[in-house]
C-alpha positions in Angstrom: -22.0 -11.6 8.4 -21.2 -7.5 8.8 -24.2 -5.8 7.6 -23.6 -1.7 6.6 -25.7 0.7 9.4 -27.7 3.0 7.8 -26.8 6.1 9.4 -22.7 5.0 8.9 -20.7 7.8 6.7 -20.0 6.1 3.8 -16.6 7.5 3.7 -16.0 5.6 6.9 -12.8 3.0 6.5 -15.0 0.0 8.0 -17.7 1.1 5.2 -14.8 1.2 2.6 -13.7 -2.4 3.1 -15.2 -4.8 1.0 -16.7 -7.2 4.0 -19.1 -9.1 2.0 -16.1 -9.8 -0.1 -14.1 -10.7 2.4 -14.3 -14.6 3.6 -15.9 -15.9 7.0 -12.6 -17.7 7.8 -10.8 -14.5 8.2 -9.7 -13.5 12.2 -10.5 -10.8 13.7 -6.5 -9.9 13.5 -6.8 -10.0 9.8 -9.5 -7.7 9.7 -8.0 -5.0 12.0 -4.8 -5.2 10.5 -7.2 -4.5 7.2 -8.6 -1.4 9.2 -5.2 0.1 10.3 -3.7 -0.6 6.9 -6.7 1.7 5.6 -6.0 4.6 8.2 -2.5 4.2 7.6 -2.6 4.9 3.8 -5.6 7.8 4.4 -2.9 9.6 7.3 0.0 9.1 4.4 -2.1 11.1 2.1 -3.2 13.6 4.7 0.7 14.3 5.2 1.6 14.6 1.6 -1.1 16.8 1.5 0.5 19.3 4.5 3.9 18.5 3.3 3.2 19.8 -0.4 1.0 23.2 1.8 4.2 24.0 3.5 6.1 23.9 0.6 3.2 26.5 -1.1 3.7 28.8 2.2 7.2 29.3 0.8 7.0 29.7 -2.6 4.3 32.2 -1.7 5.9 34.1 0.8 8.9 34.5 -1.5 7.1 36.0 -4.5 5.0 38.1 -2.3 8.6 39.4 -1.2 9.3 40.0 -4.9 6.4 41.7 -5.7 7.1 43.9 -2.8 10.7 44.8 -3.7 9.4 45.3 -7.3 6.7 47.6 -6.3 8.7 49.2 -3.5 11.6 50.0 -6.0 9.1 51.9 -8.9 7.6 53.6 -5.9 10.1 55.0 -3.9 12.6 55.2 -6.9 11.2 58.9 -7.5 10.3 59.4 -3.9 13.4 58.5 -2.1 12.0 61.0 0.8 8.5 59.2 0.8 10.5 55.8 1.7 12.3 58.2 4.6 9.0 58.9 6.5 7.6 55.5 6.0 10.5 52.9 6.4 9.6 51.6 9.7 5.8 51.1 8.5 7.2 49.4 5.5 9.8 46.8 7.6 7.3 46.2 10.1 5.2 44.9 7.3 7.4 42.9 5.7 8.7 41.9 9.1 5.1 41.1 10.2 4.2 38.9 6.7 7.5 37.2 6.7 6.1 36.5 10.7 2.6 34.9 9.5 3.8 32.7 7.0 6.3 31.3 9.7 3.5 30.9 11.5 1.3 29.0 9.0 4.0 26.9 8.2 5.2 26.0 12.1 1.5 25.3 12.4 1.5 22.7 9.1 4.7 21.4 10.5 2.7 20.7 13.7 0.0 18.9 12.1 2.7 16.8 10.0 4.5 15.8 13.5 0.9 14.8 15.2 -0.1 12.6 11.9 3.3 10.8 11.6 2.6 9.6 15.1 -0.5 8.3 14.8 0.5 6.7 11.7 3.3 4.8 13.8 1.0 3.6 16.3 -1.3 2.2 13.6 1.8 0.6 12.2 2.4 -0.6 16.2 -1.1 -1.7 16.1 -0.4 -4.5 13.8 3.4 -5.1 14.5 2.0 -5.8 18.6 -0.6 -8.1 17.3 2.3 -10.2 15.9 4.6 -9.6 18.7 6.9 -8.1 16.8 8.7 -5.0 17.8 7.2 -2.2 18.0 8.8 1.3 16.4 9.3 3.7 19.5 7.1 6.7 20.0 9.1 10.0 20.4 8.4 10.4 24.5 8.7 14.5 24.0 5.6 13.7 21.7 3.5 11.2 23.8 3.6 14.1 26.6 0.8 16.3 27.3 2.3 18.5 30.0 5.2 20.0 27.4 2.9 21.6 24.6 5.1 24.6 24.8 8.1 22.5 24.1 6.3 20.8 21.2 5.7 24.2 20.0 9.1 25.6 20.6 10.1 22.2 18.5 7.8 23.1 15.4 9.1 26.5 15.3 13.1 25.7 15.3 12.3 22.9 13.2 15.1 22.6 10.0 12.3 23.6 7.4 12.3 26.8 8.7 15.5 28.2 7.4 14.1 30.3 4.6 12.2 32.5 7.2 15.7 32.8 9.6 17.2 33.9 6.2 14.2 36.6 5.3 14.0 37.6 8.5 18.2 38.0 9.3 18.1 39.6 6.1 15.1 42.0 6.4 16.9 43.4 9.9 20.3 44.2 8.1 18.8 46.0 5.7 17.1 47.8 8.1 20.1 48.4 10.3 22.4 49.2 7.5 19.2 51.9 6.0 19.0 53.6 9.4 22.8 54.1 10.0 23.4 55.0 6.8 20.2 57.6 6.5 20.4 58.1 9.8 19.0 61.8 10.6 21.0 63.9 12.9 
C-alpha cells in the first residue's frame, strides 16, 4: 500500500512507522494520530533534553563562580593592592559571565516554551479529530507581533532566580568593597 521514497531520511517519523505492518483497514485518522503520537514523544525528548542543558548552565555557572573566588582569594590574598587597581575589571567579569549564562539559559528556556506548544497542538491534532476539547494555546504565545514580550517572559521566567541571586549578590559586594576601600 505505502511504499518508502528513496530519497526520504530514514529518520523521518512516516519512515519510522511500521506501514507494511500496519493493516489496510486502518483510517486515515488512525494513521495520523500514529504520526502525531510519534512527533509528540520525539518533542518530549527534545525538551528533556533542554530542560536537563539549563540545569547544566547552572551548575556550571556556579562552579565557575567557585573557582573564581578560589583563585581570586590565593591571588589577591598577598596582593590586597593588586585587587585595588583591578576590582572593577574583575566585577565586570564576573558580572559579564554571570550575564551569559543568563542568557544561554533564557534562550534554552525559550526553546522549551516554543516545543511545549507545538507538542500541545499535536496533542490538539488528535483530540479535534475526536471532537474532543482541545487544551488552549497560551494567546501571548500564538502572537507574532509581541516577540519582545515573549522575550521579556523567558528572561523573568521563575528558573531564573539563581542568576537575580548572583547577580544582587555580586553588586553588594561591590558596593560594600568600594565604600568601605573607598579612596579619598
Amino acid at each position: 500500500m505505502f511504499k518508502k521514497r528513496a530519497n526520504c531520511n530514514p529518520n523521518c517519523a512516516f519512515n519510522k512507522l511500521k506501514i507494511e505492518d500496519m493493516q489496510v483497514s486502518k483510517s486515515k485518522n488512525e494513521v495520523l494520530d500514529e504520526l502525531d503520537k510519534t512527533e509528540h514523544e520525539q518533542l518530549h525528548r527534545v525538551v528533556l533534553s533542554f530542560s536537563d542543558q539549563s540545569f547544566k548552565f547552572k551548575q556550571i555557572l556556579l562552579t565557575t563562580l567557585v573557582a573564581i573566588a578560589t583563585v581570586s582569594v590565593a591571588i589577591f590574598r598577598d596582593n590586597f593592592q593588586l585587587f585595588l587597581e583591578h576590582k572593577r575589571i574583575f566585577f565586570l567579569g564576573i558580572f559579564l559571565l554571570v550575564a551569559l549564562f543568563w542568557l544561554m539559559d533564557a534562550m534554552a528556556n525559550y526553546y522549551l516554551n516554543r516545543l511545549r506548544r507545538r507538542m500541545i497542538q499535536s496533542e490538539n491534532r488528535i483530540l479535534e479529530r475526536y471532537d474532543l476539547e482541545t487544551k488552549p494555546i497560551d494567546e501571548m504565545l500564538k502572537s507574532r507581533l509581541r516577540k519582545f514580550i515573549k522575550l521579556s517572559k523567558v528572561i523573568r521566567a521563575d528558573s531564573h532566580f539563581l542568576f537575580y541571586y548572583v547577580l544582587v549578590g555580586l553588586l553588594t559586594l561591590m558596593f560594600i568593597h568600594m565604600s568601605l576601600f573607598a579612596q579619598p
